[in-house]
C-alpha positions as CSV (number, residue, x, y, z in Angstrom):
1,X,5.0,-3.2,-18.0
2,X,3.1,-5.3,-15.9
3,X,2.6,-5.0,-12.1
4,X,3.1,-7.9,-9.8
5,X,1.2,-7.7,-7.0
6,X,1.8,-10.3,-3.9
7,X,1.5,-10.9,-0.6
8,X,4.4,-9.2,0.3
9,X,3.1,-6.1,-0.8
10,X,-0.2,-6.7,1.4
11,X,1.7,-7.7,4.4
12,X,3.5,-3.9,4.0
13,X,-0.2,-2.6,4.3
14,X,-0.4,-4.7,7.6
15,X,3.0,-3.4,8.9
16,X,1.7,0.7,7.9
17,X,-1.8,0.0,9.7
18,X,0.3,-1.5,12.9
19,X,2.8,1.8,12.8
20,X,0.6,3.5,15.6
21,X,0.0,0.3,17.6
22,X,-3.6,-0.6,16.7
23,X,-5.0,-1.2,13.2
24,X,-8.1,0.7,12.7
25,X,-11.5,-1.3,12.0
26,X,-10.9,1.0,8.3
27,X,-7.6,-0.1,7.9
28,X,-8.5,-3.7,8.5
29,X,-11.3,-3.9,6.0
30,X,-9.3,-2.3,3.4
31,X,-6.6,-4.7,3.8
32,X,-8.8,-7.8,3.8
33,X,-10.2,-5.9,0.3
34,X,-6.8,-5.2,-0.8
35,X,-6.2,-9.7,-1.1
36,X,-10.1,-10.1,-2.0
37,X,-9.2,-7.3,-5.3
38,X,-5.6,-8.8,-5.9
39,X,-6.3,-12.3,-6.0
40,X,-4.3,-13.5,-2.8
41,X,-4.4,-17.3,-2.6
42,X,-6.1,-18.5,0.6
43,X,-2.9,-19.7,1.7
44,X,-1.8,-16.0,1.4
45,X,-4.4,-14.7,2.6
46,X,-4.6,-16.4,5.7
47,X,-0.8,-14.9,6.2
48,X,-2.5,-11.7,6.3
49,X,-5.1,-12.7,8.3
50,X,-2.2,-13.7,10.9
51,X,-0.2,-9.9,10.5
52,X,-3.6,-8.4,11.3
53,X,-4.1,-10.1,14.6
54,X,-0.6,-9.5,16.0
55,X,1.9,-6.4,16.1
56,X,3.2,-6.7,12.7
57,X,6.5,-4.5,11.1
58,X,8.3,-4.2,8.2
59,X,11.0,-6.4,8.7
60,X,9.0,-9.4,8.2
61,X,8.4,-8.2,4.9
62,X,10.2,-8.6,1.3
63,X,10.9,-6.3,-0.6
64,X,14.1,-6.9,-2.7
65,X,12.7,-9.0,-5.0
66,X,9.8,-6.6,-5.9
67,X,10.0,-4.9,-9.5
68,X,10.2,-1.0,-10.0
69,X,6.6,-0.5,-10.7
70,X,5.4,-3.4,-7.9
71,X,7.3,-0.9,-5.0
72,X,5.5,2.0,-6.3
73,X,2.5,0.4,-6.2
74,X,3.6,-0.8,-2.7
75,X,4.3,2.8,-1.1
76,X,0.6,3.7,-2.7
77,X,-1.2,1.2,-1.1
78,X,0.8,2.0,1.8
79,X,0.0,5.9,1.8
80,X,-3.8,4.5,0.8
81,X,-3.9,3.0,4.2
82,X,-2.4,5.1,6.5
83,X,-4.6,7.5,5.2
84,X,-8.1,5.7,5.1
85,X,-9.1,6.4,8.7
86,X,-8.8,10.1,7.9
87,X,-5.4,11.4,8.9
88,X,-1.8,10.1,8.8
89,X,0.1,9.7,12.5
90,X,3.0,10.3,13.0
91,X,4.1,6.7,13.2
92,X,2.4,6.1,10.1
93,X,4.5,8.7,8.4
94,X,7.5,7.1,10.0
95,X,6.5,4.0,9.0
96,X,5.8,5.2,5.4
97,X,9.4,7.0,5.4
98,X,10.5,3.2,6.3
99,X,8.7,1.8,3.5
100,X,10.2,4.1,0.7
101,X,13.2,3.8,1.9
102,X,13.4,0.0,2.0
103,X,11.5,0.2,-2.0
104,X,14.2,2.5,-3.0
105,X,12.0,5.2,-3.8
106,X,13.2,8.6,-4.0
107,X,11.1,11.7,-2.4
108,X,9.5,13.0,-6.0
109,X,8.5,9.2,-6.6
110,X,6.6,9.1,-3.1
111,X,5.1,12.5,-3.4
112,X,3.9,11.6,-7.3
113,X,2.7,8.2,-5.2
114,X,0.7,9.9,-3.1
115,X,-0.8,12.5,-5.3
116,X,-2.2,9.5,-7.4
117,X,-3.5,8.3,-4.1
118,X,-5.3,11.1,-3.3
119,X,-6.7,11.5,-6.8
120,X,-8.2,8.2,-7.3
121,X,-9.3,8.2,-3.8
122,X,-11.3,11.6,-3.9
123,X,-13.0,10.9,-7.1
124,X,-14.0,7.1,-5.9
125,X,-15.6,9.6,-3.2
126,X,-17.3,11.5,-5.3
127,X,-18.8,8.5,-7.2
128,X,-19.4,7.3,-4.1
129,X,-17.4,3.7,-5.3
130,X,-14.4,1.9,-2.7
131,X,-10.8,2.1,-2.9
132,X,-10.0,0.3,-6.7
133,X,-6.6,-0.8,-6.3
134,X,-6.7,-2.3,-9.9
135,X,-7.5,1.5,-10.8
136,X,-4.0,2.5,-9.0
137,X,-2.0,-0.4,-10.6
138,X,-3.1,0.7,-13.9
139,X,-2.4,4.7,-12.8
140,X,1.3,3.8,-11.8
141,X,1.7,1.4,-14.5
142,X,0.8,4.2,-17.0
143,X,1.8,7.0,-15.2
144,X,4.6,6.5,-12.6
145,X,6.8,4.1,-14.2
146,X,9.1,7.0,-15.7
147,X,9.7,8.3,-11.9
148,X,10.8,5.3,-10.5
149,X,14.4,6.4,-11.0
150,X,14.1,10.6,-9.9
């Protein structure tokens, strides 16, 4: 199964890293590396752009038409950047909650989510390599895609 990544699924990073108010210099750069790794158009990418420099929420983002594995992908990257200053706020897990439920996902699939989140994040840390979202897509697309549904 492939995973089809878009913009919509970068402009839910933007609305996650404006849940508390203020996107984080962290959060910023890893959602500016999130279109550089994905391959966001320019025309795309300057949306993004846009939903960084402005309060920025879910509901000006789609997520109906997203396949199974694309929405898990889209809660990870989610959890990925409410976590990459350090800690999750409380409006970040709120936001989060948000997320999944407008994805459909159920709690084991968000929980699995953000396991494979923490994983791949700790041992890019320990290699002392960034974030690979291409590493997570192929994760979920190997490993998730049999939750989507629990």
């Amino acid at each position: 199964m492939s995973v089809d990544i878009g913009r919509d699924s970068v402009l839910a990073l933007c609305a996650v890293a404006w849940a508390d108010g203020v996107v984080d210099p962290a959060e910023s750069a890893g959602i500016r590396d999130a279109a550089r790794q994905l391959g966001l158009s320019a025309e795309d990418s300057a949306l993004v752009e846009q939903a960084l420099g402005r309060a920025f929420d879910l509901s000006e983002v789609e997520t109906i038409r997203m396949s199974r594995l694309t929405r898990l992908f889209t809660y990870a990257a989610g959890y990925w950047i409410a976590s990459v200053d350090g800690a999750l706020s409380a409006q970040e897990t709120q936001v989060l909650g948000l997320l999944g439920d407008r994805l459909g996902l159920s709690q084991v699939a968000r929980e699995r989510a953000a396991a494979v989140v923490t994983s791949s994040r700790d041992a890019g840390a320990q290699s002392g390599q960034p974030f690979d979202l291409q590493k997570l897509r192929s994760r979920l697309s190997a490993g998730l895609s049999q939750i989507g549904d629990e």
